[in-house]
C-alpha positions as CSV (number, residue, x, y, z in Angstrom):
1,X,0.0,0.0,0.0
2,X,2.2,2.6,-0.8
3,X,2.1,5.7,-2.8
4,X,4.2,5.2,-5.6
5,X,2.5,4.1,-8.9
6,X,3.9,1.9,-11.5
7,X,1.4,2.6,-14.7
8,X,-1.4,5.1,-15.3
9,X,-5.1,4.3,-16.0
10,X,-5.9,2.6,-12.3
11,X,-3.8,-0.6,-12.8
12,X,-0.9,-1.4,-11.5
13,X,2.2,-2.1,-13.7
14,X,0.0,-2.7,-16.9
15,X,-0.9,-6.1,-14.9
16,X,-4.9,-5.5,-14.7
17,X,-4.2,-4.8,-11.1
18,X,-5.9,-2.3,-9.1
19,X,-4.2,0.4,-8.6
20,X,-4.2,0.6,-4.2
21,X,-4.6,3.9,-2.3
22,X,-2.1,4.5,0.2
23,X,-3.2,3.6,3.9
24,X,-0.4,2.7,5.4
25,X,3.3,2.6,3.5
26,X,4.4,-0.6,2.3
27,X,7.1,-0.8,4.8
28,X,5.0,-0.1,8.0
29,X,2.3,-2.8,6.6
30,X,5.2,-5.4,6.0
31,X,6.2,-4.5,10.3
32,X,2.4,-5.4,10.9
33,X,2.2,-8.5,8.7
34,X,5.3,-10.1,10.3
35,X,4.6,-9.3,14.3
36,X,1.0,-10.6,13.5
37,X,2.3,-13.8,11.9
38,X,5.3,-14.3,14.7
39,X,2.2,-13.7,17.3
40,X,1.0,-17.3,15.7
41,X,4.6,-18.7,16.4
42,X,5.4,-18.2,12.3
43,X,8.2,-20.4,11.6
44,X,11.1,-19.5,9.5
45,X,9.5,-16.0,8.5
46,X,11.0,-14.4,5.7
47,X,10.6,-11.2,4.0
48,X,11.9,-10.8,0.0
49,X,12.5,-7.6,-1.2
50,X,11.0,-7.9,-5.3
51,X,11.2,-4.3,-6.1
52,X,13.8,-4.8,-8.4
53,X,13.2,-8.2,-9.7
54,X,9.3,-8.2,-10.0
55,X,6.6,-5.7,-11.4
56,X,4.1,-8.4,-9.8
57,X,4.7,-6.9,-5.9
58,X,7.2,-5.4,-3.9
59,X,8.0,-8.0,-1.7
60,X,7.0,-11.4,-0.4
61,X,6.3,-12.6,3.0
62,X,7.5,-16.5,3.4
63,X,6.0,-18.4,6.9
64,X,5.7,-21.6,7.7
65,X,3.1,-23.1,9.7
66,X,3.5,-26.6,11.8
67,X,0.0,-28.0,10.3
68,X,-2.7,-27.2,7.9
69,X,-4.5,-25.7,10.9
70,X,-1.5,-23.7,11.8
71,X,-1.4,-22.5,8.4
72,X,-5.2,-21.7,8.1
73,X,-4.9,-19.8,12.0
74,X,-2.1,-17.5,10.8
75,X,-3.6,-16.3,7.8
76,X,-7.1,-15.9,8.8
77,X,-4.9,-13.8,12.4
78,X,-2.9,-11.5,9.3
79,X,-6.8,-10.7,8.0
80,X,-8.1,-9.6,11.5
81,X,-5.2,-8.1,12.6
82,X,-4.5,-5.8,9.2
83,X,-8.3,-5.0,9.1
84,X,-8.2,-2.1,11.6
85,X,-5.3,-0.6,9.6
86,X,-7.1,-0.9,6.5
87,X,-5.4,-2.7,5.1
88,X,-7.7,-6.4,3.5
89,X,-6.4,-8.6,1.0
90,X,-6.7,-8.1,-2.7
91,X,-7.5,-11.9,-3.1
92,X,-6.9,-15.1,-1.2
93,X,-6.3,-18.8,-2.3
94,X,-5.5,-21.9,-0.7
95,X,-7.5,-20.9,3.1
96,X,-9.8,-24.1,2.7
97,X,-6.9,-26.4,2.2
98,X,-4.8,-24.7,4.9
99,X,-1.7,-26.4,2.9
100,X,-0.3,-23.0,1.3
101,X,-2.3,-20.1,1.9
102,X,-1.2,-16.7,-0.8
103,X,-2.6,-13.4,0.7
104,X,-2.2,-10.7,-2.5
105,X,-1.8,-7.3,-1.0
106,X,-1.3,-6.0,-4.1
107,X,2.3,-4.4,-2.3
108,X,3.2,-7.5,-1.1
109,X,2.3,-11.1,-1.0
110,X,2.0,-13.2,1.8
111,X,2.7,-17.1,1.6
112,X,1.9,-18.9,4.6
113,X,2.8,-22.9,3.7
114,X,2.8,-26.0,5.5
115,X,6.6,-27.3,5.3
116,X,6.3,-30.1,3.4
117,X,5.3,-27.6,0.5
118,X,7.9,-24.6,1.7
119,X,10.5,-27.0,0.8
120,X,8.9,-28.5,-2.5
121,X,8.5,-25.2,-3.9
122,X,11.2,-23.5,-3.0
123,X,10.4,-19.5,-3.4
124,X,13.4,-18.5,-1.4
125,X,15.7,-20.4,-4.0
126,X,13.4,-19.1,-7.0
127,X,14.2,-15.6,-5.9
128,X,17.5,-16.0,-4.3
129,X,18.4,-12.9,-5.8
130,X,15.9,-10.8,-3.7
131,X,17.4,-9.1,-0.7
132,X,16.2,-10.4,2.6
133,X,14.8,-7.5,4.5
134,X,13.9,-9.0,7.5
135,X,13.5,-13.0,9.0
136,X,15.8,-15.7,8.9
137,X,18.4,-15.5,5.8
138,X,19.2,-18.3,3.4
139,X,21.9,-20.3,5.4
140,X,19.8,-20.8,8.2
141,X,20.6,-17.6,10.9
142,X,18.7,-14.7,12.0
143,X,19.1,-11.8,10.1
């Protein structure tokens, strides 16, 4: 949710995405999103920066959760918790299942997985040339 615009014509990047007024800066959301998911006992949280990789987001959130239930718990907490700010997702897939939950903030992009999928898919090694802003980094430490 932040104030710069990437495109004209209320989209976003020429992606048919709408274009997001600013509520609270992408930066300040992205403190919000991880002290609401380390509330839940997130594991692993991670936080990519895209900007210069990506016209999709800005940045992506990476969590894991210790069960589907877990999974389901911390992303339906990030809803409740971001509401008061404003701040509500642009879509959401995968709540249901609880097995990798994707919460588009248009900003940023949240993906909440069970483990077994974290390590099948592998974002952090897809975008292993993202900076890591915030979370554990890649060889296993806190940042």
């Amino acid at each position: 949710m932040t104030s710069r615009s990437r495109g004209g014509g209320g989209t976003r990047g020429g992606a048919g995405r709408p274009a997001k007024r600013a509520v609270v800066p992408a930066r300040a959301a992205l403190r919000l999103v991880t002290a609401a998911l380390l509330d839940r006992k997130a594991v692993e949280p991670l936080v990519l920066d895209l900007r210069e990789l990506s016209a999709a987001t800005d940045y992506f959130v990476i969590v894991s959760g210790t069960s589907d239930a877990h999974v389901r718990g911390m992303a339906e907490h990030l809803m409740t918790a971001l509401a008061p700010h404003g701040i509500a997702p642009h879509h959401v897939e995968g709540l249901t299942q609880g097995r990798w939950v994707l919460l588009d903030y248009v900003d940023f992009v949240v993906h909440v997985f069970h483990p077994e999928l974290r390590a099948f898919y592998q974002l952090e090694r897809l975008w292993g040339d993202a900076p890591v802003l915030a979370g554990d980094t890649r060889d296993g430490g806190p940042s």
